[in-house]
C-alpha positions in Angstrom: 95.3 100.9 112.6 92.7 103.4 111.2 88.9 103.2 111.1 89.1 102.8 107.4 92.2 100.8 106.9 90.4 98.1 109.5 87.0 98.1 107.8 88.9 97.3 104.2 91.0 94.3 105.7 87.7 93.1 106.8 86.0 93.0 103.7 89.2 92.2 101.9 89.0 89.0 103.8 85.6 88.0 102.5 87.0 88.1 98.7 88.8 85.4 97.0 92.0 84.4 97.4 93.4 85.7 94.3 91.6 89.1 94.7 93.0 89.4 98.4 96.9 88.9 97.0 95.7 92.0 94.3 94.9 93.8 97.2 97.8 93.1 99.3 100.3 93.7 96.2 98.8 96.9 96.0 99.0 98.1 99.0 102.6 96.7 98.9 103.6 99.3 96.3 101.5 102.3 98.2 104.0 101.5 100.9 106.8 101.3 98.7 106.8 104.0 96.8 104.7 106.1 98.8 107.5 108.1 100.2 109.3 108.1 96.6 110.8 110.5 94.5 108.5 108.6 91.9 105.3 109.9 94.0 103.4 113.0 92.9 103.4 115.8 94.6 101.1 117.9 96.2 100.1 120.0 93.2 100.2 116.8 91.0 97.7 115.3 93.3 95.5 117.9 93.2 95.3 118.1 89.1 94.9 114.9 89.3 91.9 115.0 91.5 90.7 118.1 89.1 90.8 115.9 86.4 88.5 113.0 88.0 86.1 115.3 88.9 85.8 117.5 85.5 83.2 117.6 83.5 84.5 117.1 80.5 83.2 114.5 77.8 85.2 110.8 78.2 84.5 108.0 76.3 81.8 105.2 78.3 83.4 101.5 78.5 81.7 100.6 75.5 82.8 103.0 73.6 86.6 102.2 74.6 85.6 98.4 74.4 84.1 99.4 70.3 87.4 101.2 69.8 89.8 98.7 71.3 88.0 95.6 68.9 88.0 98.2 65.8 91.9 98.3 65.8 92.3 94.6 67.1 94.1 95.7 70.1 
C-alpha cells in the first residue's frame, strides 16, 4: 500500500461511520471504473486539470446558494 493511500485510511478511520462508507463507496467506483471505457483519457484529464486551475471568474457558494433559492431548485 502507498504512503498516501495508508495515511487516508488512517484518518478515514477517525470520521464517522457514515462518512467512512462515503469514502469506501467511492473508492469502490475509482476501482470500478478506473480501467473503463467510461474513464477519461489522458488529454481529458489534463483539460480537466486546466480548467481547475484557470483563472477564470466562477460563481462563490453563495452566489450558487442565492441562485439555486431564486429558482426554488
Amino acid at each position: 500500500m502507498s504512503t498516501l493511500l495508508d495515511t487516508i485510511i488512517t484518518q478515514a478511520r477517525a470520521l464517522p461511520p457514515w462518512r467512512q462508507d462515503e469514502i469506501a463507496r467511492l473508492m469502490e467506483l475509482a476501482i470500478k471504473f478506473g480501467s473503463s471505457p467510461l474513464a477519461l483519457s489522458a488529454e481529458q484529464e489534463r483539460e480537466v486539470e486546466r480548467r481547475l486551475h484557470a483563472p477564470e471568474a466562477v460563481a462563490s457558494n453563495d452566489e450558487v446558494a442565492a441562485f439555486l433559492h431564486s429558482t426554488s431548485v
